[in-house]
PDB file with SEQRES, HELIX, SHEET and CRYST1 records, atoms N, CA, C and O in Angstrom:
SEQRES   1 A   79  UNK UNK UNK UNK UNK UNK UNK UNK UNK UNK UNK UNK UNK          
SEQRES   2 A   79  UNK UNK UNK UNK UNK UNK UNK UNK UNK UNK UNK UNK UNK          
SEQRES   3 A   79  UNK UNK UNK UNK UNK UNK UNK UNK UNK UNK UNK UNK UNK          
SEQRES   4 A   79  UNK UNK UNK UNK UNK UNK UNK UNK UNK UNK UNK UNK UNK          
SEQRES   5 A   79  UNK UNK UNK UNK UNK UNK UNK UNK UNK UNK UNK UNK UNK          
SEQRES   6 A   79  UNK UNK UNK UNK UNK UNK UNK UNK UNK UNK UNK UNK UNK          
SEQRES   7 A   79  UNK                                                          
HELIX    1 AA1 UNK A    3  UNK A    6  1                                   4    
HELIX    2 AA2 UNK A    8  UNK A   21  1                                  14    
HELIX    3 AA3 UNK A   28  UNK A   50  1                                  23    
HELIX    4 AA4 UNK A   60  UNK A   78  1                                  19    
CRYST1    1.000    1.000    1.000  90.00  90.00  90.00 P 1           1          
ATOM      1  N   UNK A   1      90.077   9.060 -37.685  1.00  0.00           N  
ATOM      2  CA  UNK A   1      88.691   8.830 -37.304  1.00  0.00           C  
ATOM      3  C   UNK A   1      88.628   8.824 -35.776  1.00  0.00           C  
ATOM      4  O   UNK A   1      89.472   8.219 -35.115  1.00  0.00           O  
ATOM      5  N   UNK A   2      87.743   9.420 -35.291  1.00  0.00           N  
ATOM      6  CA  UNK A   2      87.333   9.778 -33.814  1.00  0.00           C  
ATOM      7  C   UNK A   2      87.067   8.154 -32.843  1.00  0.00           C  
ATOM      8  O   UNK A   2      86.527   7.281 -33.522  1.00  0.00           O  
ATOM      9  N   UNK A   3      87.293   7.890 -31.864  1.00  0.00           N  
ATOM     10  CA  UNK A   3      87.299   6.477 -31.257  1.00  0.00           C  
ATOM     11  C   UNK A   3      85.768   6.011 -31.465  1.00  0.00           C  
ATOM     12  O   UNK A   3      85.445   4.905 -31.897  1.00  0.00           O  
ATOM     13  N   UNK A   4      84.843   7.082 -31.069  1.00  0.00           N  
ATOM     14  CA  UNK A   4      83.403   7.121 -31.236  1.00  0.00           C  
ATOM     15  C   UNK A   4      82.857   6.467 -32.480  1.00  0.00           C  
ATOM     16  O   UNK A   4      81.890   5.717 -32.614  1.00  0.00           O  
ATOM     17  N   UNK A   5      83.805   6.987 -33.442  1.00  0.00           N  
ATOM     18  CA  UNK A   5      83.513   6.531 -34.708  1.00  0.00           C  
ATOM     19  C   UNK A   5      83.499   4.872 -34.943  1.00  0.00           C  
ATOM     20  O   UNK A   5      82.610   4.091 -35.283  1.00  0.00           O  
ATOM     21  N   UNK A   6      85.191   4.681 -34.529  1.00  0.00           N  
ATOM     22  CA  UNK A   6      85.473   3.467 -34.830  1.00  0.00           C  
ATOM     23  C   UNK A   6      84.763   2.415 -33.679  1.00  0.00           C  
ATOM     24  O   UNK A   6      84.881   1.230 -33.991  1.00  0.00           O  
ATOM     25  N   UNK A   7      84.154   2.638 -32.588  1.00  0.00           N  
ATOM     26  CA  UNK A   7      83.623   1.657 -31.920  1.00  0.00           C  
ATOM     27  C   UNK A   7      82.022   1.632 -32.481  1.00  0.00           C  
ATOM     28  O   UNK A   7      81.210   0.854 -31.980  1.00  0.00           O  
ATOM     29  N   UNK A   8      81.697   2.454 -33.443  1.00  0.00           N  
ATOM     30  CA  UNK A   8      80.141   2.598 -33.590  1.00  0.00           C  
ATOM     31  C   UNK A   8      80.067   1.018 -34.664  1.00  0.00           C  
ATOM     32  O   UNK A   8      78.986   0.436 -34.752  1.00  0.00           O  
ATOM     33  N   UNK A   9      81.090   0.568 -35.274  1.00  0.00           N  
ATOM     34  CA  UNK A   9      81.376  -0.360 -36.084  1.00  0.00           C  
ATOM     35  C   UNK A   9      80.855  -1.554 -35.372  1.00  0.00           C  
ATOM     36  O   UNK A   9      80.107  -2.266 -36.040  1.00  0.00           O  
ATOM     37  N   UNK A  10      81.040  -1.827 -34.448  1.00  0.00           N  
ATOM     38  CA  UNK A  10      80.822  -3.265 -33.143  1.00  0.00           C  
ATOM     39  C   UNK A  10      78.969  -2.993 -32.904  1.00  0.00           C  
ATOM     40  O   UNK A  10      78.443  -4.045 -33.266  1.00  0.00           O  
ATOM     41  N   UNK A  11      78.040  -2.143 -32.513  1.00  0.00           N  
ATOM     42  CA  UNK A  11      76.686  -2.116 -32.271  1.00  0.00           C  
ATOM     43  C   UNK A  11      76.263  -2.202 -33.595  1.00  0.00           C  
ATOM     44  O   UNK A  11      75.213  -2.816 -33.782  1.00  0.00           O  
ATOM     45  N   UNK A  12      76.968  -1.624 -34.768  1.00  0.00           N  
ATOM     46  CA  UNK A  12      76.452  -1.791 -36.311  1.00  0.00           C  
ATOM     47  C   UNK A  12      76.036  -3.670 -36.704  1.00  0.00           C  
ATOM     48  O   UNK A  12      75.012  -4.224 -37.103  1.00  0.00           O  
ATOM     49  N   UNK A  13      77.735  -4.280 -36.252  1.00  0.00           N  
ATOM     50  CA  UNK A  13      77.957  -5.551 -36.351  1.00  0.00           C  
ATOM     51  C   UNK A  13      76.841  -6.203 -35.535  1.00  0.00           C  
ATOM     52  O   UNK A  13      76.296  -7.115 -36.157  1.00  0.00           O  
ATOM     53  N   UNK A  14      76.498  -6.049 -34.673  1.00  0.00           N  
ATOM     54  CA  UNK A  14      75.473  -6.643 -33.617  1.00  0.00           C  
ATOM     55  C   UNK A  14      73.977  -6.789 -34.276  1.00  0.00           C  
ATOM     56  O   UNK A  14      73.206  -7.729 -34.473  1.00  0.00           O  
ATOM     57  N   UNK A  15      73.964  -5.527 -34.490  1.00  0.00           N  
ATOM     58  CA  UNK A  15      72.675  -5.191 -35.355  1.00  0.00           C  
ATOM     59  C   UNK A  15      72.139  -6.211 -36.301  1.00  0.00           C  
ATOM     60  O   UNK A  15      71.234  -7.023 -36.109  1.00  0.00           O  
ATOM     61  N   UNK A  16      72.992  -5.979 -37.533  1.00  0.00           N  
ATOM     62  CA  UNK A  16      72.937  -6.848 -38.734  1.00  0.00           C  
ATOM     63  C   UNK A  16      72.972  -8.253 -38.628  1.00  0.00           C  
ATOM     64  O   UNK A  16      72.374  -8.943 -39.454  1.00  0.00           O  
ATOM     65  N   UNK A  17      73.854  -8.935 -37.343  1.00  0.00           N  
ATOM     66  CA  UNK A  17      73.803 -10.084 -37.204  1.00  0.00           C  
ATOM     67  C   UNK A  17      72.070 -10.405 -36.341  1.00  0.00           C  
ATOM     68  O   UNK A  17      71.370 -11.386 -36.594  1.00  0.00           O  
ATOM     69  N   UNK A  18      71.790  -9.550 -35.562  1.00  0.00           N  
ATOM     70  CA  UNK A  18      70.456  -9.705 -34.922  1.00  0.00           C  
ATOM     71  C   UNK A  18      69.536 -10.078 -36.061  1.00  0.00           C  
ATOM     72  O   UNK A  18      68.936 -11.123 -36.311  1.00  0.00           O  
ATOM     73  N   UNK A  19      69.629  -8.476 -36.906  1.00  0.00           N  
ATOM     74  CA  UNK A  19      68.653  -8.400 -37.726  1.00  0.00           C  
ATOM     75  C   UNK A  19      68.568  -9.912 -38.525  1.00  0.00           C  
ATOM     76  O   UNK A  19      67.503 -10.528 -38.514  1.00  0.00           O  
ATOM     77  N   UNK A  20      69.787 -10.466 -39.226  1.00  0.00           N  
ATOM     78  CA  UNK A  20      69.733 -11.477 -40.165  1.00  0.00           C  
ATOM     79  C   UNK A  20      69.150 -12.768 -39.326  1.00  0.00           C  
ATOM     80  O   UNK A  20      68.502 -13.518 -40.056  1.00  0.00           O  
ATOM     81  N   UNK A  21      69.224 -13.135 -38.142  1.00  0.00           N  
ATOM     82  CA  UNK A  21      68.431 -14.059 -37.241  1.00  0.00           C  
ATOM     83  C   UNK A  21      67.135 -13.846 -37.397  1.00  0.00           C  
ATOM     84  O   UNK A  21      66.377 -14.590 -38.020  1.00  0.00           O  
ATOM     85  N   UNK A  22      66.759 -12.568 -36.697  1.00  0.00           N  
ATOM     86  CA  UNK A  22      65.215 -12.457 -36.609  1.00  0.00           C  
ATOM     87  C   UNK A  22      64.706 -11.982 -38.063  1.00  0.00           C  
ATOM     88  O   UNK A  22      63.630 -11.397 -37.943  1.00  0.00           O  
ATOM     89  N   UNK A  23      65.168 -12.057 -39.467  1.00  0.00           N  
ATOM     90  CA  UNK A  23      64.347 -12.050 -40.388  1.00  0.00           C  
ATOM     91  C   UNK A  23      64.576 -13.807 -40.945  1.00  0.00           C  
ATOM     92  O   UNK A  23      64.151 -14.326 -41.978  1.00  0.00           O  
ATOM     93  N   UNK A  24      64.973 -14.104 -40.409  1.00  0.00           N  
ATOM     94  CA  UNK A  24      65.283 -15.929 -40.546  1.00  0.00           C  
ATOM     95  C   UNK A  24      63.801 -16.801 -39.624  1.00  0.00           C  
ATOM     96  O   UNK A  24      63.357 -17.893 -39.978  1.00  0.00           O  
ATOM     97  N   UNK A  25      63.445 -16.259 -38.835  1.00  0.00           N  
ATOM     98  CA  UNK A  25      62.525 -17.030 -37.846  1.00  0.00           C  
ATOM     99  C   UNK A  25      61.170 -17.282 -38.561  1.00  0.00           C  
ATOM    100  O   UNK A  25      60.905 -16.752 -39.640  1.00  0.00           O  
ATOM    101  N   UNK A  26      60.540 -17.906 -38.071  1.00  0.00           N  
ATOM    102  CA  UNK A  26      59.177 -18.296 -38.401  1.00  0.00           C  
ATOM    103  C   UNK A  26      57.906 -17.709 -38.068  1.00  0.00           C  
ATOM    104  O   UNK A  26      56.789 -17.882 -38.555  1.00  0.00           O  
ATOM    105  N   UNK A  27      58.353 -16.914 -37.050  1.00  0.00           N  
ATOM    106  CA  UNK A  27      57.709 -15.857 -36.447  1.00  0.00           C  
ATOM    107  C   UNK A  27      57.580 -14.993 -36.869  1.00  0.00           C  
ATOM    108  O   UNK A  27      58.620 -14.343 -36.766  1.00  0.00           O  
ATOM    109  N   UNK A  28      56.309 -14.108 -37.724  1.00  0.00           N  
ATOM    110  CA  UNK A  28      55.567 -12.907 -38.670  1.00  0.00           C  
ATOM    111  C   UNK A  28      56.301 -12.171 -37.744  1.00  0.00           C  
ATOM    112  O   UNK A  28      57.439 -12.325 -38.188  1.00  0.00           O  
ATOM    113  N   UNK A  29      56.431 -11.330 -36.549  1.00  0.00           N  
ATOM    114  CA  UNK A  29      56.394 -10.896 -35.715  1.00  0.00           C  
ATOM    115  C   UNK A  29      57.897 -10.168 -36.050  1.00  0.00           C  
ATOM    116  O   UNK A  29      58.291  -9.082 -36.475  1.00  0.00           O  
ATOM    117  N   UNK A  30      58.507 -11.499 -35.572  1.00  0.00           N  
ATOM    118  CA  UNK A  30      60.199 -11.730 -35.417  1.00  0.00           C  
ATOM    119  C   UNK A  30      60.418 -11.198 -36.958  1.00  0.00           C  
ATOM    120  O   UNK A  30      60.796 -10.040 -37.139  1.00  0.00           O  
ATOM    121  N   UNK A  31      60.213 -11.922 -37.858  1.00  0.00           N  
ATOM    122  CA  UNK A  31      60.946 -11.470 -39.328  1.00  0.00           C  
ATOM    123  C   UNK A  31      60.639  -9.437 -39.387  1.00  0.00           C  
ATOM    124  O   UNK A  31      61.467  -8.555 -39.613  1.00  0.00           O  
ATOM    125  N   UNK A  32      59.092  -9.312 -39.071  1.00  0.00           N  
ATOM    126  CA  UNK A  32      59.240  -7.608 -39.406  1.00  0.00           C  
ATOM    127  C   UNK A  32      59.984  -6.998 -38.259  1.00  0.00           C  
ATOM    128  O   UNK A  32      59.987  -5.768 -38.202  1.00  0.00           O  
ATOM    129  N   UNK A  33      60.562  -7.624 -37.412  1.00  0.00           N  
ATOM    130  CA  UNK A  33      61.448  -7.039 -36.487  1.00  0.00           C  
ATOM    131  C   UNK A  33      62.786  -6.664 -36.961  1.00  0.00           C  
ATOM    132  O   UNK A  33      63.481  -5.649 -36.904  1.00  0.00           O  
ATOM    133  N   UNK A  34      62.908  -7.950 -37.492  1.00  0.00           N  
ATOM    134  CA  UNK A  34      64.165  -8.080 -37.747  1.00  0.00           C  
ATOM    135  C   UNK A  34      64.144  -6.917 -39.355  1.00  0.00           C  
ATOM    136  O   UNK A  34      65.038  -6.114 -39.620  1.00  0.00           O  
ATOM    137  N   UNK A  35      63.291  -7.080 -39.927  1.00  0.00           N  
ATOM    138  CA  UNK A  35      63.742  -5.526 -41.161  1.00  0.00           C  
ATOM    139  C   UNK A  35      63.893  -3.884 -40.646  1.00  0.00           C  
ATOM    140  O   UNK A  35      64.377  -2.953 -41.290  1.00  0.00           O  
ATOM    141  N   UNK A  36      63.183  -3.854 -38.966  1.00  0.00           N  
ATOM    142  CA  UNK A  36      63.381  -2.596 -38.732  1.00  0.00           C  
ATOM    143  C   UNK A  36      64.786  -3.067 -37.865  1.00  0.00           C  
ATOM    144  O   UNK A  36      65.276  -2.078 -37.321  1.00  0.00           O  
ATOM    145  N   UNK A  37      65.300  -3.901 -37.687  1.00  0.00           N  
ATOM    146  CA  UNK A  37      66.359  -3.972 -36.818  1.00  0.00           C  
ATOM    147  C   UNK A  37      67.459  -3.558 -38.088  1.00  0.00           C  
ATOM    148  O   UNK A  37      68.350  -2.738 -37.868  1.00  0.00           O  
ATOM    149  N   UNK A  38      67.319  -4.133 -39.273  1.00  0.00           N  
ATOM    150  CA  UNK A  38      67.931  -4.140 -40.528  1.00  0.00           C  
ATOM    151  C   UNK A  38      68.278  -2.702 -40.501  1.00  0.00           C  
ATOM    152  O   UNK A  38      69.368  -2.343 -40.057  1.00  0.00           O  
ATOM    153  N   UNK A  39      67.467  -1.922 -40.923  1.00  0.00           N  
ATOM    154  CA  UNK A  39      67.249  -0.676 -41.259  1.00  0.00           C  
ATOM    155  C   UNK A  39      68.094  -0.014 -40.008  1.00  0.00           C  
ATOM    156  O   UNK A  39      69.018   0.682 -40.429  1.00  0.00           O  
ATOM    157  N   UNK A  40      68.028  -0.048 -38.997  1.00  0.00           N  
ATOM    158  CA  UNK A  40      68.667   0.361 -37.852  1.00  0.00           C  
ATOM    159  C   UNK A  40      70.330   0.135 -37.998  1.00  0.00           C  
ATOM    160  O   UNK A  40      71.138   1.059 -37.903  1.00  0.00           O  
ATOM    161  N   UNK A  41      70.669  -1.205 -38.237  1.00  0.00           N  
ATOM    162  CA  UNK A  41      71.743  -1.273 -38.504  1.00  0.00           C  
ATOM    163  C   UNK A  41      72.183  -0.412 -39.947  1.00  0.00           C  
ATOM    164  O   UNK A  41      73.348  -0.080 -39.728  1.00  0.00           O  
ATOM    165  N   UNK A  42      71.797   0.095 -41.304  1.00  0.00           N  
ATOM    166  CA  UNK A  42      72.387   0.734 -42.081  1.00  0.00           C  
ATOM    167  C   UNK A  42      72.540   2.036 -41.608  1.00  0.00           C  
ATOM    168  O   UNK A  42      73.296   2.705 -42.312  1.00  0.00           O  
ATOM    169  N   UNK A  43      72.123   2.549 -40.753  1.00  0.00           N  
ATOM    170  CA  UNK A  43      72.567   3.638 -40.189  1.00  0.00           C  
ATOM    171  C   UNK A  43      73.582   3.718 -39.517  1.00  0.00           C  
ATOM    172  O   UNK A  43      74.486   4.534 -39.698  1.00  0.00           O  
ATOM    173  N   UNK A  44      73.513   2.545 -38.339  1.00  0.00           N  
ATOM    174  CA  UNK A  44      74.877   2.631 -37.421  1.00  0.00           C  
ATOM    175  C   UNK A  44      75.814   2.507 -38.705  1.00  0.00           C  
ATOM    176  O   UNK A  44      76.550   3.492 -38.774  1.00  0.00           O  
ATOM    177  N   UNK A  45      75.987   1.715 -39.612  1.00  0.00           N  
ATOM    178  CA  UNK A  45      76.785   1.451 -40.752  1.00  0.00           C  
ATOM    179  C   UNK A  45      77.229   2.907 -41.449  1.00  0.00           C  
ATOM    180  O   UNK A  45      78.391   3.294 -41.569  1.00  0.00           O  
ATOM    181  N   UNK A  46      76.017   3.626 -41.883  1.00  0.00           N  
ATOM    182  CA  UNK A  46      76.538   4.752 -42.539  1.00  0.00           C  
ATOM    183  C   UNK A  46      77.186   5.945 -41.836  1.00  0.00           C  
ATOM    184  O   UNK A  46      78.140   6.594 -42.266  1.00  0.00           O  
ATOM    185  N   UNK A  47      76.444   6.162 -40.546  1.00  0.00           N  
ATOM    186  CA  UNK A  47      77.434   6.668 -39.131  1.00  0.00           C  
ATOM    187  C   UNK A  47      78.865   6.190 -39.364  1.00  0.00           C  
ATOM    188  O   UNK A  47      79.518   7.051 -39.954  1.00  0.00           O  
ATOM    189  N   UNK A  48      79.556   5.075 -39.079  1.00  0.00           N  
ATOM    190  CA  UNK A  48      80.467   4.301 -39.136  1.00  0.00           C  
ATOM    191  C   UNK A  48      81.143   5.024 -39.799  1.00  0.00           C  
ATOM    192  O   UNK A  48      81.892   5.909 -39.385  1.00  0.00           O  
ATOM    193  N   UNK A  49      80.817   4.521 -41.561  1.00  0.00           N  
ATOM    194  CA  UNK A  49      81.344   4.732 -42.841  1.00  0.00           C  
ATOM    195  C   UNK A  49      81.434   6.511 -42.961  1.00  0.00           C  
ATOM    196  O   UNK A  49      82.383   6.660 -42.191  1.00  0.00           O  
ATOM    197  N   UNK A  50      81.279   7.132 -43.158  1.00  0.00           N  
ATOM    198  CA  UNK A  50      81.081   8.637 -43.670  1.00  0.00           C  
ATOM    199  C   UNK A  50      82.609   9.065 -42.830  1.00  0.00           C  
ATOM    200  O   UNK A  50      83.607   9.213 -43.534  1.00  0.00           O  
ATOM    201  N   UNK A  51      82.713   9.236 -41.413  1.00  0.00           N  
ATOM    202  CA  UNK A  51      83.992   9.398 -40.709  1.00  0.00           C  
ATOM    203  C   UNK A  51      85.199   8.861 -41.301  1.00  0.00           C  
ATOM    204  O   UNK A  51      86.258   9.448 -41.521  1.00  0.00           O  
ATOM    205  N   UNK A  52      84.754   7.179 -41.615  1.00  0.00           N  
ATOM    206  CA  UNK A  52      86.049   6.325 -41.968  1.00  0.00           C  
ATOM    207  C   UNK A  52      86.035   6.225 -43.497  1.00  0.00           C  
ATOM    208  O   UNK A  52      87.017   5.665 -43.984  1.00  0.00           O  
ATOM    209  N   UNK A  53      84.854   6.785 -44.555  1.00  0.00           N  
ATOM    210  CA  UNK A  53      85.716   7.175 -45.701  1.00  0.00           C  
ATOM    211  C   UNK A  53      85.092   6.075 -46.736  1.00  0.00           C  
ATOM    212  O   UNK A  53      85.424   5.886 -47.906  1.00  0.00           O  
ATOM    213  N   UNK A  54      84.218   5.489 -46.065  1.00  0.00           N  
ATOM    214  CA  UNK A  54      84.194   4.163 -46.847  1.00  0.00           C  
ATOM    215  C   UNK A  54      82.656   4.041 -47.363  1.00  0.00           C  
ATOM    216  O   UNK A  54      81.591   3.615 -46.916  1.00  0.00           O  
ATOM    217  N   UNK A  55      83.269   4.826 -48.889  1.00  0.00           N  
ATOM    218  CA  UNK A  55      82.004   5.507 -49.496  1.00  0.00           C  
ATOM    219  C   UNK A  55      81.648   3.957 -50.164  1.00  0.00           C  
ATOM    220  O   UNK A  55      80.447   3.808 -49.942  1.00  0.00           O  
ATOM    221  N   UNK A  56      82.143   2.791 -50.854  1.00  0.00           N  
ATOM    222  CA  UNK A  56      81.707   1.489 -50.999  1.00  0.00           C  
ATOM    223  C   UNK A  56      80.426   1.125 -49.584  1.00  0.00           C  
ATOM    224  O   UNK A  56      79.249   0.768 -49.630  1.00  0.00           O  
ATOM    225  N   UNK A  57      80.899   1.277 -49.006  1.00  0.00           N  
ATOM    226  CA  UNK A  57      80.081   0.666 -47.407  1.00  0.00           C  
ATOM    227  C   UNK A  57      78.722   1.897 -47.084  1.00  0.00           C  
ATOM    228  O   UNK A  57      77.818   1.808 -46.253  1.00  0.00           O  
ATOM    229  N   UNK A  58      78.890   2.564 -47.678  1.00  0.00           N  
ATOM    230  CA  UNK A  58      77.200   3.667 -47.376  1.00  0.00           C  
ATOM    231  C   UNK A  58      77.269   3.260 -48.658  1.00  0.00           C  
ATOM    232  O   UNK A  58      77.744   2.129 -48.560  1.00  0.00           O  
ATOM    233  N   UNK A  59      77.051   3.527 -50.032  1.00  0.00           N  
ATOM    234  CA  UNK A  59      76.478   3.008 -50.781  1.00  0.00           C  
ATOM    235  C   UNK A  59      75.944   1.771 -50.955  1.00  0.00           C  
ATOM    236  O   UNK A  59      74.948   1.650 -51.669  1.00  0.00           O  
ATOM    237  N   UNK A  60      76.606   0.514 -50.240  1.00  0.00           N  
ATOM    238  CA  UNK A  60      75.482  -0.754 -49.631  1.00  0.00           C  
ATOM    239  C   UNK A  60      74.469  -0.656 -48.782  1.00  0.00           C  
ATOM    240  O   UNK A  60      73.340  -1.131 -48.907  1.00  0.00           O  
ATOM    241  N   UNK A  61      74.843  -0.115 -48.039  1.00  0.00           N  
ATOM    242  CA  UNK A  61      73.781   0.117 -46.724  1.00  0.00           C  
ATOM    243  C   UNK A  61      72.912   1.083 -47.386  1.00  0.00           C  
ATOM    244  O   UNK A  61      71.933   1.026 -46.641  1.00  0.00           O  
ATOM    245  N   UNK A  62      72.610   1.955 -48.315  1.00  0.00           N  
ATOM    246  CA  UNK A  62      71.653   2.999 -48.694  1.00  0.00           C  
ATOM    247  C   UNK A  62      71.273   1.504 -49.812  1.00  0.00           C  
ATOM    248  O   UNK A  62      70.319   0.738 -49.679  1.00  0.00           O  
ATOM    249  N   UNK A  63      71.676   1.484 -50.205  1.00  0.00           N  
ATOM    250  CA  UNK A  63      71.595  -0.057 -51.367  1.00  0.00           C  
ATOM    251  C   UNK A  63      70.377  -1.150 -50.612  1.00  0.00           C  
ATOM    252  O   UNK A  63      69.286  -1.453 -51.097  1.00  0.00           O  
ATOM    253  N   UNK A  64      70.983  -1.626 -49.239  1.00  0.00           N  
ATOM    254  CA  UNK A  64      70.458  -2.224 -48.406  1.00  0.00           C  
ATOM    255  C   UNK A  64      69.102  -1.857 -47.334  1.00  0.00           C  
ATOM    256  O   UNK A  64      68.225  -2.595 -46.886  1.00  0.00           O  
ATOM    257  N   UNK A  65      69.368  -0.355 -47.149  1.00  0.00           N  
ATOM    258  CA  UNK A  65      68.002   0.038 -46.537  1.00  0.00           C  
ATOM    259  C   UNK A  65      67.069   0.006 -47.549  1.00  0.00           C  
ATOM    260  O   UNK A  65      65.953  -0.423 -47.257  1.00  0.00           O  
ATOM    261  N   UNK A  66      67.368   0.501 -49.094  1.00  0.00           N  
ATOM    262  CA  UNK A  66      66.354   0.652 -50.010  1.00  0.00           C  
ATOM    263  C   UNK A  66      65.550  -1.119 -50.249  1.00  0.00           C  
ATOM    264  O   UNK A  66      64.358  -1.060 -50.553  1.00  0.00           O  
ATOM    265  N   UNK A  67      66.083  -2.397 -50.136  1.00  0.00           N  
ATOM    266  CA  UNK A  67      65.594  -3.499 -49.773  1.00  0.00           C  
ATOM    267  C   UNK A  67      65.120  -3.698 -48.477  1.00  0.00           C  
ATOM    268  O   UNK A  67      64.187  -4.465 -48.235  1.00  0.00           O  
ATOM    269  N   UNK A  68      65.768  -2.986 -47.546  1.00  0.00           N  
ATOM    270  CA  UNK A  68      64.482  -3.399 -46.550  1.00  0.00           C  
ATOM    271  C   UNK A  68      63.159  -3.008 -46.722  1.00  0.00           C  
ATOM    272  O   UNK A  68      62.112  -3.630 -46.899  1.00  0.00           O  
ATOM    273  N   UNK A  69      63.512  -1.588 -46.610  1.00  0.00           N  
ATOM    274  CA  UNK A  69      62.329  -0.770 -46.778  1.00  0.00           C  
ATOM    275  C   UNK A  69      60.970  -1.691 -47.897  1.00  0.00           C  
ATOM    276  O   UNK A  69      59.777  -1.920 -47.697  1.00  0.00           O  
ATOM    277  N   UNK A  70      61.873  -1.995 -49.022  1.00  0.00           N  
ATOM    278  CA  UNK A  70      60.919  -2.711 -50.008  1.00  0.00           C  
ATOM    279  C   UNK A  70      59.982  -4.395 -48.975  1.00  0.00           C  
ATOM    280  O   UNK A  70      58.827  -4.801 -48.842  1.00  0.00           O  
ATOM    281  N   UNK A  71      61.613  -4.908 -48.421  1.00  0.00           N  
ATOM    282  CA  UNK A  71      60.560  -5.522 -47.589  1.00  0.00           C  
ATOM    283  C   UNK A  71      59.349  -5.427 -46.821  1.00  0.00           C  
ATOM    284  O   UNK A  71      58.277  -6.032 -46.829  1.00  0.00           O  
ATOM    285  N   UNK A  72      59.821  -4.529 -46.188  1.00  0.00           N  
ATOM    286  CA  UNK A  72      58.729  -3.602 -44.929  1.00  0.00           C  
ATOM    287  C   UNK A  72      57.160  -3.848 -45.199  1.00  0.00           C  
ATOM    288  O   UNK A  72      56.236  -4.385 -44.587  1.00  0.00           O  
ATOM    289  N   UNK A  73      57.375  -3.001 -46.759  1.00  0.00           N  
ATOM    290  CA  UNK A  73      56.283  -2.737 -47.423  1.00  0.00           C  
ATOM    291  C   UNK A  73      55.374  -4.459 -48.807  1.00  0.00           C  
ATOM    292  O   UNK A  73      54.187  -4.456 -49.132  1.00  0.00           O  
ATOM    293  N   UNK A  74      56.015  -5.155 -49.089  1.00  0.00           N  
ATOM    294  CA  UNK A  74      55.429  -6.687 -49.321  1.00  0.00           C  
ATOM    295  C   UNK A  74      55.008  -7.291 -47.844  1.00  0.00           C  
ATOM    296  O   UNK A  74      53.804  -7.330 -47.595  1.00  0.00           O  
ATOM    297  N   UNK A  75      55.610  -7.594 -47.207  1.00  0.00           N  
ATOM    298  CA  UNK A  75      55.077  -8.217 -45.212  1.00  0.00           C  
ATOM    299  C   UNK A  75      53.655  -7.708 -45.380  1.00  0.00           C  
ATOM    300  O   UNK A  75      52.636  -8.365 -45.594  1.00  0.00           O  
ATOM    301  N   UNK A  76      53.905  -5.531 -45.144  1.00  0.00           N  
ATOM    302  CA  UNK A  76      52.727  -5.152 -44.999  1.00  0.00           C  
ATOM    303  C   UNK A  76      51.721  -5.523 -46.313  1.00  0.00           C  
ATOM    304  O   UNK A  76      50.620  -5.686 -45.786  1.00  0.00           O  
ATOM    305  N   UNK A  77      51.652  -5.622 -47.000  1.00  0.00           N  
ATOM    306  CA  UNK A  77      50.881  -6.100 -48.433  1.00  0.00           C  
ATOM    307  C   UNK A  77      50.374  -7.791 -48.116  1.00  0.00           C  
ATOM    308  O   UNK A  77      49.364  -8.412 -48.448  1.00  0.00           O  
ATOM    309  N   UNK A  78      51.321  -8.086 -47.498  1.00  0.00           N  
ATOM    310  CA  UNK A  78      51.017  -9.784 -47.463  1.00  0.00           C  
ATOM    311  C   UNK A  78      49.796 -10.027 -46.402  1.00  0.00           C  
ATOM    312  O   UNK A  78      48.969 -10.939 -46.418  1.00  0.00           O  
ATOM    313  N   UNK A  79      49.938  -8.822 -45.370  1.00  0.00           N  
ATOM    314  CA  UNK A  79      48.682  -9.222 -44.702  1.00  0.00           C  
ATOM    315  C   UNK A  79      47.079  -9.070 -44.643  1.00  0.00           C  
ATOM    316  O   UNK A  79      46.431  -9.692 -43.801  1.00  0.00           O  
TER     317      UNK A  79                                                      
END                                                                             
């Protein structure tokens, strides 16, 4: 796997930990942030994964965008 590859793993990690904060807050604002931050991170993830093989780890993250996305769309419904 290309170095590119394996450091894309660390902004993925960043991501998801962001994202899981700001969909934690109390803040309308902050939580739909944090599902497009979500969504952002299954990409760096599936970037990641596809190079390094780790067809378990894109099938979560496609698993996992398909719940954000569902989030996205209840938030928008809720208002």
């Amino acid at each position: 796997m290309g170095e590119w590859a394996d450091l894309m793993q660390w902004p993925a990690f960043a991501a998801s930990v962001a994202a899981a904060w700001l969909v934690g807050s109390k803040s309308e604002q902050r939580r739909n942030t944090g599902f497009w931050v979500f969504l952002a991170s299954n990409v760096l993830w599936v970037c990641w994964g596809i190079p390094a093989g780790a067809k378990a780890v894109i099938a979560l993250q496609v698993c996992l965008a398909v719940m954000n996305v569902r989030g996205l769309i209840k938030a928008k419904e809720a208002e």
